[in-house]
Backbone as a chain_set.jsonl record, in Angstrom:
{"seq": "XXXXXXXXXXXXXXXXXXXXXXXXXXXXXXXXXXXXXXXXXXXXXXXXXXXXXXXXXXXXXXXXXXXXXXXXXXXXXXXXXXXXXXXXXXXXXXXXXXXXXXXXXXXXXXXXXXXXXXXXXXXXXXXXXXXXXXXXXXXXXXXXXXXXXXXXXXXXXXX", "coords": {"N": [[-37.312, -21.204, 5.576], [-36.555, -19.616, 7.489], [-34.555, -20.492, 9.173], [-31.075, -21.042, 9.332], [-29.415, -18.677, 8.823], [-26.679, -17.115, 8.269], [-24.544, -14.253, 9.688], [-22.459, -11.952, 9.439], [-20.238, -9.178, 10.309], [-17.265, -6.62, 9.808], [-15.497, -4.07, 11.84], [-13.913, -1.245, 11.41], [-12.085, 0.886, 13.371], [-9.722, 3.45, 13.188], [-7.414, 6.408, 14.374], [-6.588, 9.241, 13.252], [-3.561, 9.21, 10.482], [-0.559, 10.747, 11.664], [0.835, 13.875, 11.34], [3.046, 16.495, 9.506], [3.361, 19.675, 9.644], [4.274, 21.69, 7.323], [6.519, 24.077, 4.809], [6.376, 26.174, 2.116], [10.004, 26.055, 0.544], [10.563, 28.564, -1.08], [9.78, 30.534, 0.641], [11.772, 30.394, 2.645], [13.448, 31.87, 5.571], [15.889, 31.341, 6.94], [18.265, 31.53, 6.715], [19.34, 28.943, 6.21], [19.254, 27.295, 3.938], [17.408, 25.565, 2.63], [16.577, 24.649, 0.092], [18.57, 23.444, -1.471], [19.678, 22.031, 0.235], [17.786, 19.987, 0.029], [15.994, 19.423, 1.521], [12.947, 19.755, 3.555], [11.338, 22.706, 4.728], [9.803, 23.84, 7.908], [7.575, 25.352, 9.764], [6.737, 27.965, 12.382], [5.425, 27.423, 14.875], [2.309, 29.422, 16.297], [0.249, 29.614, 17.419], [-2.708, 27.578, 18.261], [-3.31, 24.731, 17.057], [-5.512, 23.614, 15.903], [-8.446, 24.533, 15.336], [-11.317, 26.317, 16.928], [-13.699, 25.64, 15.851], [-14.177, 23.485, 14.271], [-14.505, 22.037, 11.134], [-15.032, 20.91, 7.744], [-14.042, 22.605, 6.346], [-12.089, 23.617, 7.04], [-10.167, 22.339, 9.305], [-7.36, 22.685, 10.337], [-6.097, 25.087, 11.986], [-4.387, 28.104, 10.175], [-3.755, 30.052, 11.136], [-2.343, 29.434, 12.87], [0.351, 29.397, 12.195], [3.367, 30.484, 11.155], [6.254, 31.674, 9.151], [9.488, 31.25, 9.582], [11.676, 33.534, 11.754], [13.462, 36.162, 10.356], [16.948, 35.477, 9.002], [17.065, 33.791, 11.265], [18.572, 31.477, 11.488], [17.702, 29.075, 12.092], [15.649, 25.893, 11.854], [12.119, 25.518, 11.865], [9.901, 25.911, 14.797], [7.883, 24.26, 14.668], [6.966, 20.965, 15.139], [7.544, 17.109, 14.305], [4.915, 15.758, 13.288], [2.76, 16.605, 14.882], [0.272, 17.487, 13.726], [-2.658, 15.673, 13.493], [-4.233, 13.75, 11.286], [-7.42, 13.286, 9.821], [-9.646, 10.404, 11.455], [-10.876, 7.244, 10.316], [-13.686, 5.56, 10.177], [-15.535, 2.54, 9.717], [-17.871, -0.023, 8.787], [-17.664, -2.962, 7.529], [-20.419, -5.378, 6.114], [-21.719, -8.694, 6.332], [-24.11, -11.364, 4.876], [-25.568, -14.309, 4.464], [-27.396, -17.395, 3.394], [-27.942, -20.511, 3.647], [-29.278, -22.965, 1.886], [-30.781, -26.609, 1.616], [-31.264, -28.333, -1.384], [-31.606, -30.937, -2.009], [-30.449, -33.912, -1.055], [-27.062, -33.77, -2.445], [-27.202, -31.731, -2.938], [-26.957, -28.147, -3.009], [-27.938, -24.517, -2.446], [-26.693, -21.429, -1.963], [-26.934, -18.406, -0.72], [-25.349, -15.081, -0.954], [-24.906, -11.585, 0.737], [-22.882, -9.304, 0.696], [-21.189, -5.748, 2.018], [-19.315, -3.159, 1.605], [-18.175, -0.489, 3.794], [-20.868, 0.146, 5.355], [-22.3, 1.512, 6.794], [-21.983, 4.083, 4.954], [-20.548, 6.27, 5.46], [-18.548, 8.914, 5.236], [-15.148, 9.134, 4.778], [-13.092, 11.088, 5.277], [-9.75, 11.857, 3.602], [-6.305, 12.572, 4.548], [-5.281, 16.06, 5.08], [-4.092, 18.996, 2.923], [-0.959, 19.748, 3.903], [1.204, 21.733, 3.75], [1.904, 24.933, 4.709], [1.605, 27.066, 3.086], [0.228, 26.229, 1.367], [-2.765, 27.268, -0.191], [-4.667, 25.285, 0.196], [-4.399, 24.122, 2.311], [-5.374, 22.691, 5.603], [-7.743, 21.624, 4.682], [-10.578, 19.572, 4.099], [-10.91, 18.094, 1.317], [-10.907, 15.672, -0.244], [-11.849, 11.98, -0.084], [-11.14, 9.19, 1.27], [-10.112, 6.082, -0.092], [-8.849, 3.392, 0.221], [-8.617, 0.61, 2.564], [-11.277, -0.018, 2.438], [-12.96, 2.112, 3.229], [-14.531, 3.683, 1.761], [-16.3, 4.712, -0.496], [-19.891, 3.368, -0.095], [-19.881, 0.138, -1.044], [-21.369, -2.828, -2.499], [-22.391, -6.498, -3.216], [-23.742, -9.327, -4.514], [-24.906, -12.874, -4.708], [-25.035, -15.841, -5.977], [-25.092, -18.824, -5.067], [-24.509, -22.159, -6.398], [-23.993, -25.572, -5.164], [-22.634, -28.761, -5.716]], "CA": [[-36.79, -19.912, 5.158], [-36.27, -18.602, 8.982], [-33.401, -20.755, 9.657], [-29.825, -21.424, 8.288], [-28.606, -17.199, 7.809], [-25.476, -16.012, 8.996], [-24.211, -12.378, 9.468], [-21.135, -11.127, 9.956], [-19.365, -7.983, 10.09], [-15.988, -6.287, 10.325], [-15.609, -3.112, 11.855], [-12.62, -0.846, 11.237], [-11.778, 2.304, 13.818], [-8.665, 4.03, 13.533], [-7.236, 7.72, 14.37], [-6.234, 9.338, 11.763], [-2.241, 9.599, 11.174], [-0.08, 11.862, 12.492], [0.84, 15.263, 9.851], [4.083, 16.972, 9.925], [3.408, 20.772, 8.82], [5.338, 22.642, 6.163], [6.065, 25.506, 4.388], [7.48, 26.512, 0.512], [10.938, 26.211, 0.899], [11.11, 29.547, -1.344], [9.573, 31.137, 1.89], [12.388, 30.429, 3.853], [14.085, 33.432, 6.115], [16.455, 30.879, 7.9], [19.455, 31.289, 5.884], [19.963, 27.701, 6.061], [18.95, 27.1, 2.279], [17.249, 23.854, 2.461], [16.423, 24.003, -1.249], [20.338, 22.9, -1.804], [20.038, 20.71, 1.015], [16.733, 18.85, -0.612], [15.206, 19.189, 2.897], [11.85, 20.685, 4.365], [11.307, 23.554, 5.682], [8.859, 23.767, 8.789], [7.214, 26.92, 10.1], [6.711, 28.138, 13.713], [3.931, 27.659, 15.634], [2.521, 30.77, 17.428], [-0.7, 29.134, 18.169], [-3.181, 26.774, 18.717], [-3.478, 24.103, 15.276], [-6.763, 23.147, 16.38], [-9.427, 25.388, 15.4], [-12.156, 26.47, 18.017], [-15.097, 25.314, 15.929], [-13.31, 22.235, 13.227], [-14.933, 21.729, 10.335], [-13.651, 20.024, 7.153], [-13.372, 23.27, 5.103], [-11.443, 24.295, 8.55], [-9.61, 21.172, 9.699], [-6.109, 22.815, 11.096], [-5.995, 26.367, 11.928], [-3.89, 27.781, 9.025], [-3.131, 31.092, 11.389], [-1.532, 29.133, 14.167], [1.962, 29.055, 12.058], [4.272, 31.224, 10.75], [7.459, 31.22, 8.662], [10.786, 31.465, 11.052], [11.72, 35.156, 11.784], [14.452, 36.789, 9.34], [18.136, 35.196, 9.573], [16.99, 33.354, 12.391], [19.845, 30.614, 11.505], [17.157, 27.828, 12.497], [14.277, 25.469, 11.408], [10.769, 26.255, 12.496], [9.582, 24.664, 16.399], [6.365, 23.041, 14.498], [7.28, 19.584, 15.746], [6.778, 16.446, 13.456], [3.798, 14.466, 13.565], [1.881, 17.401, 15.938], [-1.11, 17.303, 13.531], [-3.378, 14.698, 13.643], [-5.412, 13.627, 10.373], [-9.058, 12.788, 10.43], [-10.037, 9.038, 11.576], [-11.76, 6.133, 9.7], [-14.662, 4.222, 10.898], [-16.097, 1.878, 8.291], [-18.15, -1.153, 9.391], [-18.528, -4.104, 6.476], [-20.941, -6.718, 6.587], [-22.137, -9.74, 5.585], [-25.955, -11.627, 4.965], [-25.589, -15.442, 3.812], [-27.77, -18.291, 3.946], [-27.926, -22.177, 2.927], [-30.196, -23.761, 1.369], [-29.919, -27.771, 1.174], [-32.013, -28.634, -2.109], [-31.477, -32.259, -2.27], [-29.185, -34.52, -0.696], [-26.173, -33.447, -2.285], [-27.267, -30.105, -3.597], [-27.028, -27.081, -1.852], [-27.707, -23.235, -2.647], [-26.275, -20.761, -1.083], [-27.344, -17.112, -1.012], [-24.554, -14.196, -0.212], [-24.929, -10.492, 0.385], [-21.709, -8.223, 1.261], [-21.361, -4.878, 1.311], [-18.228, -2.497, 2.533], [-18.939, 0.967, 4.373], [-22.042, 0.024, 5.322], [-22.756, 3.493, 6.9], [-21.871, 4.921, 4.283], [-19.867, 7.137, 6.169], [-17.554, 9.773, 4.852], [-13.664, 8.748, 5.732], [-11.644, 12.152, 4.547], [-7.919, 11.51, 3.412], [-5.586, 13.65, 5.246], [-5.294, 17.319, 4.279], [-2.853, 19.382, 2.829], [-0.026, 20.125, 5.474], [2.002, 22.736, 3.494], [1.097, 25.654, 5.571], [1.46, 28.184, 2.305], [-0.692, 26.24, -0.037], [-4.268, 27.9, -0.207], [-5.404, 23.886, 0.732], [-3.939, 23.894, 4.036], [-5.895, 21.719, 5.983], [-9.07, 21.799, 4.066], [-10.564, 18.146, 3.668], [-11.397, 17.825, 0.495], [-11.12, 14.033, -0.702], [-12.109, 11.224, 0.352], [-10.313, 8.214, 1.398], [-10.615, 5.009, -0.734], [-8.498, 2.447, 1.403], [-9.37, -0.176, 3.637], [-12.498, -0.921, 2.545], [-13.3, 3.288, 3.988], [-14.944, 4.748, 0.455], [-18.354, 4.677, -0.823], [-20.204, 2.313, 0.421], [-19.947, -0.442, -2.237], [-22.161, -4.216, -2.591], [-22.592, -7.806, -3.847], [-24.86, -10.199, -4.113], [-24.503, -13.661, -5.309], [-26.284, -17.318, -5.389], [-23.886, -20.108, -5.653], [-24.962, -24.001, -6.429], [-22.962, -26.133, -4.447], [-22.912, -30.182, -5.984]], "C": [[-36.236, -19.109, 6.335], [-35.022, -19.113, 9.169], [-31.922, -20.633, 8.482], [-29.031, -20.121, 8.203], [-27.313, -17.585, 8.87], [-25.405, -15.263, 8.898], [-22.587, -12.478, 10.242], [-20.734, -9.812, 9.454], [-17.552, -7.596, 10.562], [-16.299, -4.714, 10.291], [-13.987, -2.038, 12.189], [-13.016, 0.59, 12.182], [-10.356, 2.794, 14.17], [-8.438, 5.765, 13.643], [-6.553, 7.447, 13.173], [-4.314, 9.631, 12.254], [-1.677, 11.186, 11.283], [0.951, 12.597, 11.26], [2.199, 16.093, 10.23], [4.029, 18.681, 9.139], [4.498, 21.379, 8.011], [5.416, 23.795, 5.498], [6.776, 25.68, 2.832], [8.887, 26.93, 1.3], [11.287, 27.811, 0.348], [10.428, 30.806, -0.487], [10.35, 31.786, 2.982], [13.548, 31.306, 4.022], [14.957, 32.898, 6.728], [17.49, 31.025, 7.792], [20.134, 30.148, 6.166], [19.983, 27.145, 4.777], [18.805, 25.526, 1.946], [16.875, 23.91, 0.777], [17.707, 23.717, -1.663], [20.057, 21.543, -0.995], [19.167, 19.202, 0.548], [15.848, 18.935, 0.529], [13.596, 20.273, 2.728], [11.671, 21.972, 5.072], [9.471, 23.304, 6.787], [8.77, 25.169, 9.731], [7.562, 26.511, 11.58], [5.763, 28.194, 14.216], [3.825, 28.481, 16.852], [0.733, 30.443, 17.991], [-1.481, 27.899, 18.278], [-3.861, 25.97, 17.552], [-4.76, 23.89, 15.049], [-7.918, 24.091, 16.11], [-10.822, 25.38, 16.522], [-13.468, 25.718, 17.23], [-14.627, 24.777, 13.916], [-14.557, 21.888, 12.734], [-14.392, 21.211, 8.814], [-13.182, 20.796, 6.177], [-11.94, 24.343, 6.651], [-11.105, 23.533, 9.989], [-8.585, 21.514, 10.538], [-6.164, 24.047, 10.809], [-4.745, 27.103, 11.259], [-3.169, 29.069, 10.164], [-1.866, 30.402, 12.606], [0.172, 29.185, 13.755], [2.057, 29.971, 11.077], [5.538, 31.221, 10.323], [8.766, 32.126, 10.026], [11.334, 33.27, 10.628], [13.292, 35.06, 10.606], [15.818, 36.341, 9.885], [18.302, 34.4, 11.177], [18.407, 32.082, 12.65], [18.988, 28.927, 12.534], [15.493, 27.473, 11.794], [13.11, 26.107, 12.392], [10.343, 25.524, 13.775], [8.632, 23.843, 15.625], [6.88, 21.443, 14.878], [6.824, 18.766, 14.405], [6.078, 15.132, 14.226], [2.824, 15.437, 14.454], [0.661, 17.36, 15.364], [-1.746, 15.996, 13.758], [-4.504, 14.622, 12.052], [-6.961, 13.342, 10.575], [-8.924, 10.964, 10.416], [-10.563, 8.175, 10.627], [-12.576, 5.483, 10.755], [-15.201, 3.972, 9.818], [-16.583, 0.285, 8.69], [-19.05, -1.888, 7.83], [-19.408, -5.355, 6.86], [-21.428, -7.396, 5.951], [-23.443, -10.599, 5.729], [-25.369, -12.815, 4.19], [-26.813, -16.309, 4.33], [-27.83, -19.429, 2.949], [-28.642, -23.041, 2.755], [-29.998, -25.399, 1.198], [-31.579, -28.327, -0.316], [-32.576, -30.323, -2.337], [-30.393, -32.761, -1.237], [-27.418, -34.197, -0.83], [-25.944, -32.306, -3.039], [-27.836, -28.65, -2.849], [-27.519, -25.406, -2.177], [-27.693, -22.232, -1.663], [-25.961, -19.033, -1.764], [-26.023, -16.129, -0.178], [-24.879, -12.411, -0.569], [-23.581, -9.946, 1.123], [-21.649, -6.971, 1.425], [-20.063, -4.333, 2.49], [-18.966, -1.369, 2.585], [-20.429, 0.673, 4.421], [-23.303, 1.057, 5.672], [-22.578, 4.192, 5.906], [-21.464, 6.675, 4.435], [-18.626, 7.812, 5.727], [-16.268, 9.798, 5.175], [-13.094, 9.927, 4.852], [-10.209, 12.063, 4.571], [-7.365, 12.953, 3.985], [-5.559, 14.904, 4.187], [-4.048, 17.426, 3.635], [-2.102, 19.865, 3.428], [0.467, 21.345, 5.309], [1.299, 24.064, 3.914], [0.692, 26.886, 4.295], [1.052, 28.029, 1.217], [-2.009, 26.405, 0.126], [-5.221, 26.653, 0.619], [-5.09, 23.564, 1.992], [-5.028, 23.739, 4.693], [-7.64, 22.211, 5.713], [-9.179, 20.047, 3.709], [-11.412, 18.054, 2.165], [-11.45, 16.26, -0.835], [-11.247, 13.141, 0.262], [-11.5, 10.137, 0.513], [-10.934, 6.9, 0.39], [-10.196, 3.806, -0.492], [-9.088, 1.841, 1.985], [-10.445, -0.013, 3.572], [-13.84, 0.897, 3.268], [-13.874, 3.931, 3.122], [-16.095, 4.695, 0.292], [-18.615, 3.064, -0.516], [-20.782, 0.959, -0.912], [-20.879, -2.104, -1.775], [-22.279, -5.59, -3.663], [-23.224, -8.619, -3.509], [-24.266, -11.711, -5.019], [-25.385, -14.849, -4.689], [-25.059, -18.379, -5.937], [-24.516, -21.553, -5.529], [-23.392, -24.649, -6.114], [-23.422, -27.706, -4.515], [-22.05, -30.934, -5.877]], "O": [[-35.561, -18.092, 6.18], [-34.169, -18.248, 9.363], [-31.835, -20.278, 7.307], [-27.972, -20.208, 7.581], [-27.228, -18.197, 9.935], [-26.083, -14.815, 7.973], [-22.002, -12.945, 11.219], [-20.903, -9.444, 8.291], [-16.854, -8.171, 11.397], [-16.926, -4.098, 9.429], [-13.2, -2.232, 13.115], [-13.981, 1.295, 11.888], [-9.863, 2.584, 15.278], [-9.249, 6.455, 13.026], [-6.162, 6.507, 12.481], [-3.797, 9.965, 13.32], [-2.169, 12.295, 11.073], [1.655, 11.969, 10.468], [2.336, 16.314, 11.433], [4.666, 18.839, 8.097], [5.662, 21.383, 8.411], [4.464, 24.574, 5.537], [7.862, 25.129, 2.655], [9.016, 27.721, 2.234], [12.102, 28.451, 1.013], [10.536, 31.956, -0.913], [10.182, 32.742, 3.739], [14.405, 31.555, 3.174], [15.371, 33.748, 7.517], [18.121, 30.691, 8.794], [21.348, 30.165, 6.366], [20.937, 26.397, 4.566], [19.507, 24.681, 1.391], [16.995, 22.79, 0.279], [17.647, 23.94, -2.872], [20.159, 20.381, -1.391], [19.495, 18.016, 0.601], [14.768, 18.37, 0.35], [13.354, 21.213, 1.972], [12.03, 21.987, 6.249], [8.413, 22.79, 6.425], [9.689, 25.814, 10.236], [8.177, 25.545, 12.031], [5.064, 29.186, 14.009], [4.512, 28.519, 17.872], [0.191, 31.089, 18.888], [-0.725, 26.938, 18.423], [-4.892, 26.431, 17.062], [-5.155, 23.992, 13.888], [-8.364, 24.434, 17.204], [-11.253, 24.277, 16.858], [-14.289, 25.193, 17.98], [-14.722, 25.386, 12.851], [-15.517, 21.533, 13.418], [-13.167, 21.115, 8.754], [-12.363, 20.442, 5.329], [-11.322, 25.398, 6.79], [-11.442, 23.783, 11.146], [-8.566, 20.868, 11.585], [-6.266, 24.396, 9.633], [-3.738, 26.704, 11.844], [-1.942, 29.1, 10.081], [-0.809, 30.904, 12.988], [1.08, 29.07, 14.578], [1.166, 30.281, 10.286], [6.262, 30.688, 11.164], [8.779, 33.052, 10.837], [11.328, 33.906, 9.574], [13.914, 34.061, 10.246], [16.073, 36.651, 11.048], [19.255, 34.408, 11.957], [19.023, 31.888, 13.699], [19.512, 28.101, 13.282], [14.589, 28.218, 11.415], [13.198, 26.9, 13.33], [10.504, 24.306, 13.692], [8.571, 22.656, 15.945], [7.444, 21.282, 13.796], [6.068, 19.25, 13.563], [6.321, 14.231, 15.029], [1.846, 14.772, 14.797], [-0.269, 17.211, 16.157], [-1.031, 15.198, 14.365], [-5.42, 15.425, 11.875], [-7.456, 13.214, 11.694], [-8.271, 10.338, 9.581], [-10.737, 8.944, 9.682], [-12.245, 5.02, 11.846], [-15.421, 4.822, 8.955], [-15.711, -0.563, 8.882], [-20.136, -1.681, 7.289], [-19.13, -6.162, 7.747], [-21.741, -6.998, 4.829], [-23.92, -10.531, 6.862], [-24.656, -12.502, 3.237], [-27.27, -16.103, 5.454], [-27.78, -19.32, 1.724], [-28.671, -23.998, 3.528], [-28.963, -25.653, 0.583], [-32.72, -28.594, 0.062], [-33.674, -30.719, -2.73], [-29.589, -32.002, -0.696], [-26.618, -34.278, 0.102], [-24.922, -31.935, -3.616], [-28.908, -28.35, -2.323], [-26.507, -25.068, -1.563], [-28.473, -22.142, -0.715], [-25.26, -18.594, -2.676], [-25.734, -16.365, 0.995], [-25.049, -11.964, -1.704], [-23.401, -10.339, 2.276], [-22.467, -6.633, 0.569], [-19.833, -4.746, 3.626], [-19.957, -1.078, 1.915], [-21.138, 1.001, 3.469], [-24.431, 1.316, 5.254], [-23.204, 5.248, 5.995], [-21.822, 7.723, 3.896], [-17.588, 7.169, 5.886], [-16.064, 10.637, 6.053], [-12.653, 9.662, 3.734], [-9.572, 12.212, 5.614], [-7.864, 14.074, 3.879], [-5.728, 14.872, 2.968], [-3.152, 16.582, 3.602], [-2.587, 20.947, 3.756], [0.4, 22.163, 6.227], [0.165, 24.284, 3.487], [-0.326, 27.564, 4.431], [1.127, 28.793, 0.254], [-2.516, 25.46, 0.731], [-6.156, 26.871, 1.389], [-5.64, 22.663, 2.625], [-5.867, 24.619, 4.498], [-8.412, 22.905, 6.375], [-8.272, 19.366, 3.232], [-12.637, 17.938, 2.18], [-11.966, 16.122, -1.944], [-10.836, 13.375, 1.398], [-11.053, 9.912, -0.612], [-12.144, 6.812, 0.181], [-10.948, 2.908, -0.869], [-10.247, 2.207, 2.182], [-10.983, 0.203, 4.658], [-15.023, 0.831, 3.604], [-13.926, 5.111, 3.468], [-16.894, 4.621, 1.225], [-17.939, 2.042, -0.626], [-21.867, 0.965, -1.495], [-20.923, -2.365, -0.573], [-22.226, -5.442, -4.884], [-23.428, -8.845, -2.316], [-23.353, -11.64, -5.841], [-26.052, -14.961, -3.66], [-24.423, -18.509, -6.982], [-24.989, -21.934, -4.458], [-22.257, -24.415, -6.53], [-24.29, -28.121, -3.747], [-22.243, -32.131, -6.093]]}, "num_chains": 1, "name": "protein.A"}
């Protein structure tokens, strides 16, 4: 019973991707009139996106941006891609072992399980700087294997 297991795992760590802020186009003071054009509008950043003390109801500091001054005759500086989403880490793993019953009969025990931490992966926020959700994390990712921590078990005869 001591010998024969295997284990394996896979362990996933990525940053999270990169967020391009926005704003209601019927916001916009630019007199460029991207709702004709189909385009984006993008605010101005007057400070620092990053909040001093990040939490996930307070992910991207919502004051740091501002819609472009009156007749300015230009998009907003916010840059794209300047936010940053939240990361994934999610480590799956695996519990087998092999039994030989007979000569040419085998059983073979498997356990799996993804998220094995059971570790909270939050899906990017909401970017649009003038919807109430602006960067508030409120879902959870379900991707790559990054969601509730799910399991299987199984016994397989092998003749």
């Amino acid at each position: 019973m001591l010998g024969g297991w295997s284990a394996n795992t896979i362990t996933l760590l990525e940053t999270g991707p990169f967020l391009t802020p926005t704003i209601n186009p019927i916001l916009d003071q630019t007199n460029t009139d991207p709702l004709a054009a189909g385009s984006v509008v993008r605010p101005d950043i007057v400070g620092n996106p990053i909040p001093a003390h990040r939490s996930p109801n307070n992910y991207f500091n919502v004051h740091a941006f501002a819609p472009t001054p009156v007749g300015a005759g230009r998009i907003g500086n916010a840059g794209v891609g300047i936010l940053e989403g939240p990361g994934t880490i999610a480590v799956s793993a695996g519990l087998a072992k092999s039994m030989a019953i007979r000569e040419n009969l085998k059983l073979r025990f498997e356990a799996t399980f993804t998220n094995v931490l059971n570790h909270t992966n939050f899906a990017p926020p909401v970017t649009n700087v003038s919807n109430p959700s602006f960067g508030i994390l409120n879902a959870a990712q379900t991707a790559e294997n990054a969601g509730n921590r799910t399991g299987q078990v199984a016994l397989r005869l092998d003749f």
